[in-house]
C-alpha positions, 0 to 999 in steps of 0.5 A: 557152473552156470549162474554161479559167479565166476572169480575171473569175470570182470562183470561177476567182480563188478556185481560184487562190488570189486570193481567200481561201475557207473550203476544206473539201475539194479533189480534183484536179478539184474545190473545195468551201468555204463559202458566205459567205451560208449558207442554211442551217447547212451551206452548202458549195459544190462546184465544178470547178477547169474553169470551166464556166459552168453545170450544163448547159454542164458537164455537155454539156462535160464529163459525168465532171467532173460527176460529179466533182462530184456525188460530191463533194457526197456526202462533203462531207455525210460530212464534215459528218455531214448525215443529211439534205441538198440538192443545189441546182444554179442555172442562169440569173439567173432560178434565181438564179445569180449567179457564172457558173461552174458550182457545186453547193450542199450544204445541210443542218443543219435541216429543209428544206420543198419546194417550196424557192421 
């Protein structure tokens, strides 16, 4: 069921505190934490505490917890001092997602060409 923790979510696992996570900020409805294969200098993913499991099933379920989230993209980069910065949502396998549970990826810390792949 959306929104309800999934017990086969690696994300899901690490709002529990099951698996460790390198945390950088967390607000009542949102976690953000280190990538462990950062892309870039500053790979910090977002994500919301609700498990979703994309960008678009959050954001039909649950529009204001998407914002939750993109807002917190921004003081992610705050905290980071990232003059520069991309927000990157993968939705699907053929985006490249991975972890079935919606999150944001900020990177930054070094140019960034586009098309980004």
């Amino acid at each position: 069921m959306a929104g309800e923790p999934q017990d086969d979510c690696l994300f899901c696992k690490i709002i529990a505190g099951q698996i460790p996570a390198t945390i950088v900020r967390e607000t009542d409805t949102t976690v953000a934490f280190r990538d462990i294969n950062p892309q870039a200098p500053t790979h910090i993913l977002v994500i919301p505490k609700a498990h979703h499991r994309d960008a678009a099933a959050l954001a039909t379920a649950a529009p204001e917890l998407a914002a939750d989230v993109l807002r917190e993209t921004q003081a992610v980069a705050d905290d980071e001092k990232l003059e520069s910065y991309r927000v990157v949502f993968n939705t699907g396998s053929g985006a490249g997602q991975t972890v079935w549970h919606a999150h944001a990826h900020v990177l930054g810390g070094r140019g960034l060409q586009w098309p980004p792949g």
